[in-house]
Z-matrix of the N, CA and C atoms (Angstrom, degrees):
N
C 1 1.454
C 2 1.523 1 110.62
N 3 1.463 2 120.66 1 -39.20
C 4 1.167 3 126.56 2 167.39
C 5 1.497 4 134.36 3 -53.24
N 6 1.665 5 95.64 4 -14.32
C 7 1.344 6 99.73 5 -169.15
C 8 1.639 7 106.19 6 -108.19
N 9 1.054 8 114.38 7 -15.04
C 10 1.374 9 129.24 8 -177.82
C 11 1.429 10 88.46 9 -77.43
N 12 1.416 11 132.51 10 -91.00
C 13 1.821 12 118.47 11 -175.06
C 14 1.230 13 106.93 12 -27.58
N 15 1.330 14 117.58 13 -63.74
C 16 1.620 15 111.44 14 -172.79
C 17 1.797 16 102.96 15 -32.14
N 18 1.549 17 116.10 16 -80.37
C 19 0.958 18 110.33 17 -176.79
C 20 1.674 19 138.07 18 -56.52
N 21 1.600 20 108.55 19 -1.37
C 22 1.374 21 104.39 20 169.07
C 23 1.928 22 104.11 21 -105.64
N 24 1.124 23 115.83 22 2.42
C 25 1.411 24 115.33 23 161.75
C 26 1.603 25 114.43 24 -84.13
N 27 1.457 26 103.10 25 -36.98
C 28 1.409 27 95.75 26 157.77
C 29 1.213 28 148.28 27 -41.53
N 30 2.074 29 95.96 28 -50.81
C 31 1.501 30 103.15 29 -161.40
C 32 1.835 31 92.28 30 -79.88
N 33 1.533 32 117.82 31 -44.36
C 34 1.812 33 106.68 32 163.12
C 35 1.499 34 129.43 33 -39.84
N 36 1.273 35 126.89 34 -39.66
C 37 1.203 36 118.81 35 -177.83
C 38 1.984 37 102.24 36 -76.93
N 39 1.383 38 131.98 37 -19.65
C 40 1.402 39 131.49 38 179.75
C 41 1.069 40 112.09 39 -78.03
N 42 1.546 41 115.65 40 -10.71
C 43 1.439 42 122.93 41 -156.68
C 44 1.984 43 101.71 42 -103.86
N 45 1.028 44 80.33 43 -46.63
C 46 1.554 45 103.94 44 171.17
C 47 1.491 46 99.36 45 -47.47
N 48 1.453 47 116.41 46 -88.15
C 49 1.167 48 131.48 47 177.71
C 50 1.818 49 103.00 48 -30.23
N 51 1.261 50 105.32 49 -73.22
C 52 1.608 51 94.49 50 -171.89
C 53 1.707 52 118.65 51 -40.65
N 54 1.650 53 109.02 52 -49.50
C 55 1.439 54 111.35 53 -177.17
C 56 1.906 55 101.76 54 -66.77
N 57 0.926 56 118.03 55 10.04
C 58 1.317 57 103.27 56 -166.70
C 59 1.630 58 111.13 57 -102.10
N 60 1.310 59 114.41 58 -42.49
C 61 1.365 60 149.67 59 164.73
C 62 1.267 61 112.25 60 -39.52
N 63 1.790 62 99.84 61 -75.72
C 64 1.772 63 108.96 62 159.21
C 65 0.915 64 135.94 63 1.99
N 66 1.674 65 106.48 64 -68.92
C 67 1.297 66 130.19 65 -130.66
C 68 1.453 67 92.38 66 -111.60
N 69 1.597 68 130.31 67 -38.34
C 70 1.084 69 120.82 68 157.03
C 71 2.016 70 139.23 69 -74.59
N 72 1.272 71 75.48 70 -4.54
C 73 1.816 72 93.16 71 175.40
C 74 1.943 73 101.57 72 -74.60
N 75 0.937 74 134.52 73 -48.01
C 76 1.261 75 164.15 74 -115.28
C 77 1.704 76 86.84 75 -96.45
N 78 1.085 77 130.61 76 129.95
C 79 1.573 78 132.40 77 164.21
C 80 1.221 79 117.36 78 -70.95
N 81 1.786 80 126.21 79 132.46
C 82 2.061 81 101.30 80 167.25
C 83 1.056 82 68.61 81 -148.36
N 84 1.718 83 91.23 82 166.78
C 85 1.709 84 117.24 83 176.74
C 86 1.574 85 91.27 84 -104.07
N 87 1.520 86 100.78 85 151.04
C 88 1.883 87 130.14 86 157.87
C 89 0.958 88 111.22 87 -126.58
N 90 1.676 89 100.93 88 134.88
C 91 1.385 90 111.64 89 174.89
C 92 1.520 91 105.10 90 -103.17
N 93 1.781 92 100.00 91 133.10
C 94 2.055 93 92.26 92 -179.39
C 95 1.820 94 72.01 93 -100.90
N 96 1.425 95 120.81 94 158.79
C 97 1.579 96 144.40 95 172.64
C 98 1.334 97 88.70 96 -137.17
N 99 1.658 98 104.53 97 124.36
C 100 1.335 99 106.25 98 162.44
C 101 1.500 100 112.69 99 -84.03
N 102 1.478 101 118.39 100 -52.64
C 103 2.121 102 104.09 101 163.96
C 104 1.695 103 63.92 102 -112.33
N 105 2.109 104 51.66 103 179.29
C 106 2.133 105 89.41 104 176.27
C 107 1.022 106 112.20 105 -122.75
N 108 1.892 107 115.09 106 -32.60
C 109 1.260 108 120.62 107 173.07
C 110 1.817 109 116.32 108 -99.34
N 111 1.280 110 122.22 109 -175.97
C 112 1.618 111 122.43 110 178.59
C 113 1.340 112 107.07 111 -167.44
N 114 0.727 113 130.95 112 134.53
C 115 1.713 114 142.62 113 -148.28
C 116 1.771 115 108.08 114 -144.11
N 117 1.763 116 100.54 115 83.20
C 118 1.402 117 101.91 116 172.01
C 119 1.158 118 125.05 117 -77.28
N 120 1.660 119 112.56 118 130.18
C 121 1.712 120 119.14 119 175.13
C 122 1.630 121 117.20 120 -54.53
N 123 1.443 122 134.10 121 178.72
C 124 1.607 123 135.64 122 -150.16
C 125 1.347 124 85.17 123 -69.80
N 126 1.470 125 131.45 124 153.27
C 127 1.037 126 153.67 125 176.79
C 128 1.511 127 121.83 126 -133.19
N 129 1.496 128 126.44 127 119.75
C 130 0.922 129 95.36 128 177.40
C 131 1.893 130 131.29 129 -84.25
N 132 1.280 131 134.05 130 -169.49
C 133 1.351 132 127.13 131 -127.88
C 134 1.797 133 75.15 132 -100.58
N 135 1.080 134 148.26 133 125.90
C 136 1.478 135 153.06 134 113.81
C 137 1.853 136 96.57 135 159.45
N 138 0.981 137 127.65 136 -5.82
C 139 1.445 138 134.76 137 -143.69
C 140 1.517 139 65.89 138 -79.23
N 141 1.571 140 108.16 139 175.61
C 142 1.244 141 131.36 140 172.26
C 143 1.827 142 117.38 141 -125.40
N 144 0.954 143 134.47 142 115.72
C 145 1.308 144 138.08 143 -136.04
C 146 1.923 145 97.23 144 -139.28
N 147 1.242 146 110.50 145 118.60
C 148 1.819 147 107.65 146 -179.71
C 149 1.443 148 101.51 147 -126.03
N 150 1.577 149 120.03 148 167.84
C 151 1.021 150 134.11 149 167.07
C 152 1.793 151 119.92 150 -141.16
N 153 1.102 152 117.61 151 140.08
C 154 1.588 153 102.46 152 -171.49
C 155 1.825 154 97.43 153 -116.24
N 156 1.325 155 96.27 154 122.82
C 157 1.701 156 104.38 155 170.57
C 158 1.479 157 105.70 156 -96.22
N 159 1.352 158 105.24 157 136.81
C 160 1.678 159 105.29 158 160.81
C 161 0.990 160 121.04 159 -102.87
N 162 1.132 161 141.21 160 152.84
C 163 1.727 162 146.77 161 -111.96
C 164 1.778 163 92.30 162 178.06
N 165 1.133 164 118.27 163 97.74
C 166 1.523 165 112.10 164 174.27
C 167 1.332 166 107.47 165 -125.04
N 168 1.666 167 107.96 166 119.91
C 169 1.433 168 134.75 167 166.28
C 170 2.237 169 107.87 168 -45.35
N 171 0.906 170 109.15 169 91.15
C 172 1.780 171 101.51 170 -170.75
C 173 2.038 172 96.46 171 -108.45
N 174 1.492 173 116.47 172 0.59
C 175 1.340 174 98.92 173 155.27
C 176 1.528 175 117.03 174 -116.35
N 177 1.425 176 101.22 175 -161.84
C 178 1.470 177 122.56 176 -157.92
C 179 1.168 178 100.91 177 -79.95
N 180 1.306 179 151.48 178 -2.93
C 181 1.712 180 148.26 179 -179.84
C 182 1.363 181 99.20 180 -108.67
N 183 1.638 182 107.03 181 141.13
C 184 1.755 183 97.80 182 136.75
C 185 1.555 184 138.57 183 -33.46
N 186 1.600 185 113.41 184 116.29
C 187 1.343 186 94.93 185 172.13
C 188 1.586 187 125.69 186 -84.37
N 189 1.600 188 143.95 187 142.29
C 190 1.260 189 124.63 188 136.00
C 191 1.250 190 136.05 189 -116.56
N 192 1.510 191 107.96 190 132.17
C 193 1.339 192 116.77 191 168.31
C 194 1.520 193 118.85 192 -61.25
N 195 1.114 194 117.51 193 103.37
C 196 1.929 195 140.13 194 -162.47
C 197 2.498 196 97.09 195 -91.49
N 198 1.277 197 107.01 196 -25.49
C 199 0.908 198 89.25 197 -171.09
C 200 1.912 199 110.72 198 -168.40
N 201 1.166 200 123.30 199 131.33
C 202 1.593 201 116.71 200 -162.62
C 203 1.739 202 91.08 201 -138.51
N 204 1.279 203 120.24 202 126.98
C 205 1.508 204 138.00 203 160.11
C 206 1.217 205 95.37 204 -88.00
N 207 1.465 206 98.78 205 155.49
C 208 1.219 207 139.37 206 142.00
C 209 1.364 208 146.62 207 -138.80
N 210 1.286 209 133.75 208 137.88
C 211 1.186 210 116.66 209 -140.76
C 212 1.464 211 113.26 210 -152.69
């Protein structure tokens, strides 16, 4: 009986270990956003009005931005 726990504490702690390894081997991108939103004051009607967000990649993959609203 002793040896059976032994061996299913085993096969959990290898399992652990394996998913653990994995998962840090593995490349992903992070995005740090300093805002997300921006809130322009009255404008008048045709003017052209921009804002620049910075968007910094802080992991190990390429990041891409796939899609940006506005609203």
């Amino acid at each position: 009986m002793k040896n059976y726990f032994f061996r299913i504490i085993l096969s959990l702690v290898c399992i652990q270990i394996l998913f653990s390894t994995t998962a840090f081997s593995e490349n992903f991108p992070s995005a740090l956003i300093s805002e997300k939103t921006h809130r322009f004051e009255a404008i008048v009607e045709g003017d052209q009005v921009t804002h620049d967000f910075i968007i910094k990649n802080i992991g190990t993959a390429p990041l891409k931005i796939v899609k940006i609203e506005s609203g």
